[in-house]
ROFIGU-131849 format. One record per residue (C-alpha): x, y, z; residue in one letter. Coordinates in steps of 0.02 Angstrom, whole numbers, padded with zeros to 5 digits, always signed. Example, Ala and Ser with C-alpha at 12.3 -4.5 7.8 and 13.67 -1.06 7.14 Angstrom:
BEGIN
+00615-00225+00390A+00684-00053+00357S
This chain:
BEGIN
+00000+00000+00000X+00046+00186-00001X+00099+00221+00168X+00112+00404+00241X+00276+00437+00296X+00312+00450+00484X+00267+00592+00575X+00393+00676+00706X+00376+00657+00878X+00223+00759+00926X+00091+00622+00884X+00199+00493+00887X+00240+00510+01078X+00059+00455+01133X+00081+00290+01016X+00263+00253+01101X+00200+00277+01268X+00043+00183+01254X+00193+00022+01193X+00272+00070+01355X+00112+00098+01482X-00029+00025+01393X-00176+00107+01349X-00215+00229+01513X-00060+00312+01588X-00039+00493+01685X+00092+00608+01628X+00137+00800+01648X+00101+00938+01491X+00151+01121+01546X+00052+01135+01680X-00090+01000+01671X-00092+00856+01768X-00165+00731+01628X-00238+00560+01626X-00205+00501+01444X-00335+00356+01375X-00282+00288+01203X-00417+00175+01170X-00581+00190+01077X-00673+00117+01204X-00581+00228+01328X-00626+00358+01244X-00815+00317+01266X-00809+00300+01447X-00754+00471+01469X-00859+00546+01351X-01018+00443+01430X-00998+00542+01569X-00961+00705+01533X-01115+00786+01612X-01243+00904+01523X-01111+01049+01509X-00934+00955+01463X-00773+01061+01472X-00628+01008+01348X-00484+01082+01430X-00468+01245+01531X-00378+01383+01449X-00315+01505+01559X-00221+01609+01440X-00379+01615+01309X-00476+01671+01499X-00352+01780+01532X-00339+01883+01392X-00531+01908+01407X-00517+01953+01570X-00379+02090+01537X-00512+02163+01396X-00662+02133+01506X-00716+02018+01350X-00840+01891+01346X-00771+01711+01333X-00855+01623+01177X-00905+01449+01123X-00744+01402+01119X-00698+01458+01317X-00848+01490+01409X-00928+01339+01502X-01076+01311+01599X-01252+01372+01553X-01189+01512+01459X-01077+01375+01336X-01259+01280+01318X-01346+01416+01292X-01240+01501+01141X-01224+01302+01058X-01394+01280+01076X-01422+01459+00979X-01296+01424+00849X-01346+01215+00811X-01509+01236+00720X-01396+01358+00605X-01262+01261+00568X-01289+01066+00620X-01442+01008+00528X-01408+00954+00351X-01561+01045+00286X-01506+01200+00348X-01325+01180+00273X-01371+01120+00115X-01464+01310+00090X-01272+01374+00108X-01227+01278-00052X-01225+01432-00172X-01134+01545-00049X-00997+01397-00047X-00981+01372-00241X-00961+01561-00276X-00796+01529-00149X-00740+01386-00225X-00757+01465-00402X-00636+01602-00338X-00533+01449-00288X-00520+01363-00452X-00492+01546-00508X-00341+01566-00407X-00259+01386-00444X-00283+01429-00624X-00187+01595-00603X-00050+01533-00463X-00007+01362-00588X+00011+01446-00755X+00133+01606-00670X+00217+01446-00602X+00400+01440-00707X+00333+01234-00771X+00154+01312-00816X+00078+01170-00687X+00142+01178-00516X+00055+01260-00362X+00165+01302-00235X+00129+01295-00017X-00043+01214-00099X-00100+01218+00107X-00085+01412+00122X-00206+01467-00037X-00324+01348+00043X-00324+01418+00225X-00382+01564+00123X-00516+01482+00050X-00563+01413+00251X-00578+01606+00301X-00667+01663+00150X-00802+01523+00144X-00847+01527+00321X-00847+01717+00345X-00970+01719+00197X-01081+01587+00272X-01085+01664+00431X-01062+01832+00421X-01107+01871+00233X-00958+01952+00206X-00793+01924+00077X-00616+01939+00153X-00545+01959-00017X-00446+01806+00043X-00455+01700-00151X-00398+01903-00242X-00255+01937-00340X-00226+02070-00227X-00269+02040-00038X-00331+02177+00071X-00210+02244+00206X-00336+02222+00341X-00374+02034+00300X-00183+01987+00276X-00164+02050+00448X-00317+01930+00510X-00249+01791+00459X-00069+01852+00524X-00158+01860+00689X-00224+01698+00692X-00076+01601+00622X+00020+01694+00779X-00131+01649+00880X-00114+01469+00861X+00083+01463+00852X+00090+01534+01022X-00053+01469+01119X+00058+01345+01174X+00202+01440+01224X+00111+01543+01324X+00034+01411+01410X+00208+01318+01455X+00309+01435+01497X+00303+01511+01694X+00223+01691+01714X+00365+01742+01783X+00449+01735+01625X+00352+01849+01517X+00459+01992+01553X+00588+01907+01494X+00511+01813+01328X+00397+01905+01190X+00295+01768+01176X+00133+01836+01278X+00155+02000+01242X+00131+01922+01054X-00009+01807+01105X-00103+01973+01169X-00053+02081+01021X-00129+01934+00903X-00280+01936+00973X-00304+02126+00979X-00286+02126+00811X-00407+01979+00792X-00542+02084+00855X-00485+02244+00777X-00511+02183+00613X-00653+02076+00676X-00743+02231+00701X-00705+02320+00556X-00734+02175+00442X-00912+02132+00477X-00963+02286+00556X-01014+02236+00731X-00978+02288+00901X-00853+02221+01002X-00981+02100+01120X-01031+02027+00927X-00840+02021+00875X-00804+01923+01035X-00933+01765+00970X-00871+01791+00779X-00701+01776+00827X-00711+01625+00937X-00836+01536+00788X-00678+01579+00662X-00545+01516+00767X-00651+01342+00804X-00662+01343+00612X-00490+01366+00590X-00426+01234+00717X-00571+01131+00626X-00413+01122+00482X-00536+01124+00315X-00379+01177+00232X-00259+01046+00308X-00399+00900+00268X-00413+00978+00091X-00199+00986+00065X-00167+00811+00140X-00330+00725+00037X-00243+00812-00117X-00059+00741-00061X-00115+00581-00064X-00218+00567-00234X-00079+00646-00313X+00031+00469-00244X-00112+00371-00259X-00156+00357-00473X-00282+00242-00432X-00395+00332-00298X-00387+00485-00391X-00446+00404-00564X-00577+00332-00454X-00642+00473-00364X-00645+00545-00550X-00735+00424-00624X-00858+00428-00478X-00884+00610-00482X-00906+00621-00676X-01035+00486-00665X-01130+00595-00536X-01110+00755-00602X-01080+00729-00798X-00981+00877-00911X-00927+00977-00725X-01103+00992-00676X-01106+01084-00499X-01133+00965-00388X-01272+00987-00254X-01308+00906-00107X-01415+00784-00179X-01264+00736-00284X-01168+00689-00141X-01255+00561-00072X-01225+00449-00227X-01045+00491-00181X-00994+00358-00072X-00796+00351-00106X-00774+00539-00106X-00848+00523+00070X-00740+00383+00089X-00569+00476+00045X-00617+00604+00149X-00638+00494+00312X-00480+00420+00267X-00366+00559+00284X-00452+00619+00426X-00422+00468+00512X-00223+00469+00458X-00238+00653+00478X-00355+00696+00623X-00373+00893+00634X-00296+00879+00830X-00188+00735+00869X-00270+00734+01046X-00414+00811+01128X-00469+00840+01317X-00592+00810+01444X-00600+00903+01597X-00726+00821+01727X-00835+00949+01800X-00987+00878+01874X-00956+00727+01941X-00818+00568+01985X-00799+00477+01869X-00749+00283+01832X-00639+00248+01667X-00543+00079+01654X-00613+00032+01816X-00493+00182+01915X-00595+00320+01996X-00560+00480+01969X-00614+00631+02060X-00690+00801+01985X-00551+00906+01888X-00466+00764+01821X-00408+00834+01646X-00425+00667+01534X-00330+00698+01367X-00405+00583+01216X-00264+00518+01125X-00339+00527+00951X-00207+00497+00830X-00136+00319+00935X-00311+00276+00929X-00365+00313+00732X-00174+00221+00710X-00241+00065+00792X-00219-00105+00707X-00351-00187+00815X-00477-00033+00717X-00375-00033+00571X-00273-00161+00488X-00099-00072+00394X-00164+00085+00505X-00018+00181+00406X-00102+00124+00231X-00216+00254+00138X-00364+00137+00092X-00546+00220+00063X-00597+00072+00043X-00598+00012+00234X-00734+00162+00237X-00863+00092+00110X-01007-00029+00164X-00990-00225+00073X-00823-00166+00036X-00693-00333+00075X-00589-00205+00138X-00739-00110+00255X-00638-00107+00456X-00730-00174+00568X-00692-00029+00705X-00752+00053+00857X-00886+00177+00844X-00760+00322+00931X-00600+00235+00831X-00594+00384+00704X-00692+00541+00790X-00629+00687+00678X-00751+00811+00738X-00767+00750+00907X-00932+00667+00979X-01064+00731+01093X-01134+00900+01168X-00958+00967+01140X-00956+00899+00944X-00880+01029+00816X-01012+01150+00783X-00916+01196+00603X-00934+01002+00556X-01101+00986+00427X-01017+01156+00349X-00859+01118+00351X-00897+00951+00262X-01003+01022+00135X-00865+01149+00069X-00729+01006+00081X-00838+00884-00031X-00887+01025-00152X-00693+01082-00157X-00646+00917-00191X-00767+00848-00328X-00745+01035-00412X-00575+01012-00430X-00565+00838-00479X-00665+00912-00619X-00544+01031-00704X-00385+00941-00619X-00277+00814-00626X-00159+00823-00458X+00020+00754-00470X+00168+00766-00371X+00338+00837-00446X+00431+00736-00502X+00576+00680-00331X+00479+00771-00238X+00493+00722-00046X+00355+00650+00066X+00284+00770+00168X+00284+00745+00382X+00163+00814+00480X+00196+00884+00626X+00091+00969+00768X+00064+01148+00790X-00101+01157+00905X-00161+01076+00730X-00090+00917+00646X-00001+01013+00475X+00114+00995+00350X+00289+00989+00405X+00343+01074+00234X+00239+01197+00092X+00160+01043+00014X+00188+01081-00202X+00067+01007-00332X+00050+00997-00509X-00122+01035-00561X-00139+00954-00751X-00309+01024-00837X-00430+00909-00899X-00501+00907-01066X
């Protein structure tokens, strides 16, 4: 098979120690005290009792900051009634497929002005094919299709010419995300000495800066737009998108495939609709795939609020931060045989090749109350991305070029600018 190569040590630390502890072990991470459980069935135990109002992790920099700019937290940091009552305003919106599917012209105008700017980037390319950093032009196309979903406004993320004002949002979120982690590790008393939260602050001032400026809203308003955007963002559209495009460019056979399927559906590049993609089974299929070699996070976290609980048959008390080792577990042979094998296939019903896994084995965009918000949206612009560029493309690798590592950085990303050529089809 076509294996992915090896990432570095981020995710695989939680498969080595799982070899070395088995599949529930405690260890230190900055300052958390963590229970790590690397098992599907693990997994469920924790999430079965997570309580009406779960907590992922507590982040006391994200509270911080708020705190310092009298903010409101968000979906993404607030917890409690508050948390379930902004989810429970934003699910109807964005969670039932009915709902999403009414987004589907909003999403192809984006992903025209995607095609748009491959079309431009490969022929000013010096070989009249290649794409260059492929993972960067579509992180633009993340912000742009999600601000104009939810906000009804265009970044001007997909133009020729980007505006000043969005190059510094995404700026602010790239240093966001890059630092959140610093600035969670390193001691307080050090910040005098080190940039890094004076950076982490100045990032986020000029997320809601621009917030406001962008779509017009006050700063209580810019507060809940912002956190939505950065849950989209560290949703990693554009990472699923660049790694699902790495591997059909290896993978001659899944691509022709997923062409052939596609073309059959939607015959001489019809737009596809939502109707269309139920009879797409193996673009689903690819997509599951690299999310399960791929998952967004490597890990995820539980933080128990209401209640003891019992995982494994230990007790633990309330506060016990529970981190869910999602990469070991979507790696697992006993879920999935060759785990390091890109095979679609183990995703299609009477398929040979269909794994025979555990319900929370592959849980890209989590499970639950606390379940991605983004997910129905997020999976609607991937598939129509995808099949619309299948359409006009042909994806190849150059030729010796290396494989590509991913590494973690809050998200799981390419290690390197990941470089594709894009051959037109007739």
């Amino acid at each position: 098979c076509r294996k992915p190569p090896s990432s570095n040590p981020p995710p695989l630390l939680t498969l080595d120690s799982r070899r070395l502890y088995g599949p529930i072990w405690r260890s230190r991470f900055g300052p958390f005290d963590v229970v790590n459980v690397a098992t599907a069935e693990l997994i469920a135990q924790v999430i079965r009792q997570e309580g009406r109002y779960p907590v992922r992790t507590d982040l006391p920099h994200w509270k911080e900051y708020r705190d310092m700019r009298g903010q409101a937290y968000g979906i993404h940091v607030d917890t409690g009634p508050e948390w379930y009552r902004i989810r429970s305003a934003l699910n109807p919106k964005m969670l039932k497929l009915k709902e999403v599917a009414a987004y589907a012209p909003i999403i192809h105008e984006v992903v025209s002005d995607l095609l748009q700017r491959v079309e431009l980037l490969r022929l000013r390319s010096p070989d009249q094919v290649t794409v260059k950093d492929l993972a960067s032009e579509l992180y633009k196309f993340g912000f742009e299709g999600i601000s104009s979903i939810l906000f009804e406004t265009r970044l001007g993320c997909l133009q020729e010419e980007i505006p000043t004002d969005t190059l510094r949002f995404i700026s602010a979120v790239n240093d966001m995300l890059a630092l959140s982690e610093m600035v969670l590790f390193f001691p307080r008393w050090t910040r005098h000495i080190f940039p890094f939260w004076k950076r982490f602050v100045q990032a986020w001032d000029d997320l809601y800066d621009v917030g406001m400026l962008k779509f017009n809203v006050c700063i209580r308003d810019a507060q809940y737009i912002i956190s939505i955007l950065v849950i989209y963002i560290i949703l990693g559209t554009s990472n699923t998108l660049s790694w699902t495009l790495y591997h059909l460019a290896r993978d001659a056979e899944v691509q022709n495939r997923l062409y052939n399927e596609i073309a059959s559906v939607c015959p001489n590049k019809e737009l596809p609709t939502a109707e269309h993609l139920t009879r797409m089974p193996y673009m689903k299929a690819v997509i599951k795939e690299t999310l399960r070699i791929y998952p967004v996070v490597p890990g995820n976290g539980r933080l128990t609020v209401d209640s003891e609980v019992i995982v494994d048959n230990y007790w633990f008390p309330k506060k016990t931060q529970f981190h869910l080792c999602h990469y070991a577990v979507s790696h697992d042979e006993s879920n999935f045989p060759e785990p390091e094998c890109f095979v679609p296939d183990r995703w299609l019903r009477d398929n040979p090749s269909r794994s025979q896994h555990h319900p929370y084995s592959s849980v890209p965009f989590g499970v639950g109350v606390r379940a991605c918000v983004g997910k129905r949206v997020a999976e609607l612009e991937m598939y129509f991305a995808l099949s619309r560029l299948m359409q006009h493309y042909e994806v190849r690798t150059e030729e010796g070029a290396p494989s590509i590592h991913p590494k973690t950085r809050t998200l799981l990303i390419p290690s390197k600018p990941i470089d594709l050529q894009f051959i037109p089809r007739a």
